[in-house]
N, C-alpha and C positions, 0 to 999 in steps of 0.2 A: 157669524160674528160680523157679517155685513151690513147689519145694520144699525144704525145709531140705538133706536131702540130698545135692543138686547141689551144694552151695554145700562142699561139704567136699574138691571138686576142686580140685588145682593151676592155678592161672588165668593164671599170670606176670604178676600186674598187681603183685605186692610185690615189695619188696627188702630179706631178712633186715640187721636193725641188730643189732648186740649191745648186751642193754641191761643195766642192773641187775637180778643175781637177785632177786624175792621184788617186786617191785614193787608197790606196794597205793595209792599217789595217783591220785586219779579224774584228774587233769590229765595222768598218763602216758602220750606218745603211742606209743600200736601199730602203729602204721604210717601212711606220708606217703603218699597220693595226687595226684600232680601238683600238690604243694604244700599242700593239704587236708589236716588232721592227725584221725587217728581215734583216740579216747584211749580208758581203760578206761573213763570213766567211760560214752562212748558204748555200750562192750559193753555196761554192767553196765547200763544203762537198757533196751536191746535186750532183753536176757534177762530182764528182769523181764513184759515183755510174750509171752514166748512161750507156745503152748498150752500143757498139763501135758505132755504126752508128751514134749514138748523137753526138758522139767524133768530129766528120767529119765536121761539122755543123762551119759556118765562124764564129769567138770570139762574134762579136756582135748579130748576130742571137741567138748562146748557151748563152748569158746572158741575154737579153731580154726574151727568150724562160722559163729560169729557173725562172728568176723574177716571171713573170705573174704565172707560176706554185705553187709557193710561196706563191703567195698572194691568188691566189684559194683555198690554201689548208687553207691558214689560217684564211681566211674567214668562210669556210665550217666548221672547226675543232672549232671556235670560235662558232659559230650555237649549233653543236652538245654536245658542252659543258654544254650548258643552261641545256640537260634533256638526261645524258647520262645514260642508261640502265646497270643492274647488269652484265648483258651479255656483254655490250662493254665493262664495268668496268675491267672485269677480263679477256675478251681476249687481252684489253691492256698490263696488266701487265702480261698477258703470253708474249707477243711481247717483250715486254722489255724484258722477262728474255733473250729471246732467242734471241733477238739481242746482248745483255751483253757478252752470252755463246760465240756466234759465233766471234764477236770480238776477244776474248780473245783466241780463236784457231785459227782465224787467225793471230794473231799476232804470237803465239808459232810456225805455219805452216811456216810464212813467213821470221821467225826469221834466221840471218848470220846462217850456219852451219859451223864449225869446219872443214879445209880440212882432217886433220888427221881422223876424223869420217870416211870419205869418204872411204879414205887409209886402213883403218882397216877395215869396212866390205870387201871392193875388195881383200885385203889379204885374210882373213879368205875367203871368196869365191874360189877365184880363185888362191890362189898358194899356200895356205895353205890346202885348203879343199881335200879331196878325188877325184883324176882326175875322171873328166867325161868321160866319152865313148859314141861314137854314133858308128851307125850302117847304114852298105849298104845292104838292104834285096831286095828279090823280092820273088812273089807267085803267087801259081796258084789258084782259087777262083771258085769254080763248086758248085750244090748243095748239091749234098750227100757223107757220107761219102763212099759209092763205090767208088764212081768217083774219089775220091782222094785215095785213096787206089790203084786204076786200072793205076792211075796218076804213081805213088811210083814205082809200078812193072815196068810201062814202062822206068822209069829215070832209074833205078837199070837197066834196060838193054841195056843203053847206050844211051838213048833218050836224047837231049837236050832241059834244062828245057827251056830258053827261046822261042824254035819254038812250043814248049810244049804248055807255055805259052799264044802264040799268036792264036795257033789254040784252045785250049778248053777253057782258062779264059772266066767267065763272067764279070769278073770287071773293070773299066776303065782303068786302067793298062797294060791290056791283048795286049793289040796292041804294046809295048813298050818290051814284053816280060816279062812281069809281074814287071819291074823294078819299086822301090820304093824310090830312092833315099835314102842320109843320112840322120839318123833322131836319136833324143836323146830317154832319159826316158821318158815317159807321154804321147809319141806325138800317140802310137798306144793303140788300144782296150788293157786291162791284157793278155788277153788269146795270142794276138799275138805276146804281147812285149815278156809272158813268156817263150813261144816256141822257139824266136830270141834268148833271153837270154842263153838258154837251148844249145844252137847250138855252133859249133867251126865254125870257118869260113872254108867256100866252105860247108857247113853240110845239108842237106835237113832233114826237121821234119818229123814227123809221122801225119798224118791227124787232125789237129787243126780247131775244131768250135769256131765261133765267130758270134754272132747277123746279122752278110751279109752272112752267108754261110760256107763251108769249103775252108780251105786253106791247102796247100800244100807250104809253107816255105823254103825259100833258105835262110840262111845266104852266104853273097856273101864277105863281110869282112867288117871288125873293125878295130877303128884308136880311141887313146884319145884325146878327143874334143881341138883344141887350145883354150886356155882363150885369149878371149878378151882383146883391151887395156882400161886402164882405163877411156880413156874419152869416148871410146862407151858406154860404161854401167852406167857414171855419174849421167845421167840424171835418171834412173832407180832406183839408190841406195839412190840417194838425194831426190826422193818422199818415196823411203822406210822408210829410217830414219824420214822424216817429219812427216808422218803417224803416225812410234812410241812415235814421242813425245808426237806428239797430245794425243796418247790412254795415253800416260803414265800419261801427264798431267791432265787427265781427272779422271783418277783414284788416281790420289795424293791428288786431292781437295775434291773427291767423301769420299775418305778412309778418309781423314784428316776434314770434316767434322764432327759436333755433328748432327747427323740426331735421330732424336727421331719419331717413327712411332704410332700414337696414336693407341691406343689398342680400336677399336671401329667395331663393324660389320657392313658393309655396302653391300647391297646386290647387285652383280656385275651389273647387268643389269641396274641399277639405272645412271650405266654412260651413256646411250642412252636417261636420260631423262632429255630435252632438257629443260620442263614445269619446273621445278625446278631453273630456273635460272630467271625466273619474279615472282618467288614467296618471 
């Protein structure tokens, strides 16, 4: 019954009604299962959650399709009522809660945002905030610290780092002349960004370990980062703010709750025990 497709078979659980053409109230019912009424607006909430593929599906197929689904379930759920276990009992009303929950984040999630919100984090970001700086580094990457050290001696003698570079690097780099491109905060291992940092441009470091080996460090030059326009980063800043609503909202009802936590010893393991739920 997992799959949509099944559900498009004659089940004889209906019995065609003649109803009004062209019907569009959500309170329309579609059919009566042992007195259980299934109306559109039940389809039309069904279909709103199915995968995309379902979506694709021609109007009459996706309603016949949801129908018969409908009426399986409610048949089934109608069965399972007669002698429903302590155990379904309260995974039900876990589902509920957590449909309830989920709901009501995605509403808060989904809800208009304020452009000025928008506005105001990209300001405070990017033209207010502390300019960014990225960097053009290259290195040379050998195993030990000799070898970068014997590296230092040979630059200091007039060696050039890139052919340097290309003949002792072990790193994938090496062939490029250890070039690294521009690159921000965060984007390299501590030890190497700190070494970059450490550096004036044109600067060569002193022999820097890092988890692949040593390097030998060129800062090659520095430029501060252009900020972005605002509509690159919209999409970015508008799931940020979504996020923090969500948490905020979740803690405004959580805090704003009366939670009373009964004072009872329960001993932890008891949550793995399952036997306790048909007793």
């Amino acid at each position: 019954m997992g799959k949509f497709s099944t559900l498009l078979r004659a089940t004889g659980l209906a019995v065609t009604v003649a109803m009004p053409a062209l019907a569009q109230d959500a309170s329309t019912v579609m059919a009566t299962v042992n007195g259980t009424d299934i109306t559109l607006g039940h389809m039309i909430a069904l279909q709103e959650r199915l995968p995309e593929q379902y979506q694709q599906l021609d109007d009459k197929v996706l309603m016949d399709g949801i129908l018969e689904q409908l009426i399986q379930q409610t048949a089934l759920s109608q069965e399972m009522e007669k002698d429903v276990s302590k155990a379904v009992e309260l995974s039900r009303e876990n589902e509920m809660r957590a449909f309830m929950a989920g709901e009501l984040l995605a509403k808060v999630g989904t809800a208009d945002l304020d452009p000025s919100e928008v506005e105001a984090v990209y300001k405070k970001r990017y033209a207010e905030g502390d300019p960014e700086m990225e960097y053009n580094a290259a290195h040379i990457l050998v195993e030990t610290e000799d070898e970068a050290k014997a590296l230092i001696t040979e630059l200091e003698g007039g060696a050039d780092f890139a052919e340097l570079a290309k003949e002792k690097s072990t790193g994938p780099t090496g062939p490029r002349g250890g070039d690294l491109g521009w690159f921000g905060a965060g984007a390299m291992v501590p030890e190497f960004e700190n070494a970059v940092l450490a550096l004036e441009d044109g600067g060569v470091s002193e022999p820097v370990q890092t988890q692949f080996g040593w390097h030998v460090v060129k800062r090659v030059e520095s430029r501060i980062k252009e900020a972005p326009e605002l509509d690159a980063v919209r999409d970015e800043i508008e799931r940020e703010l979504r996020a923090q609503k969500i948490e905020d909202e979740i803690n405004r009802l959580t805090d704003g709750a009366e939670v009373v936590k009964t004072d009872v010893e329960v001993d932890p393991a008891t949550i793995r025990d399952v036997g306790l739920l048909s007793k």
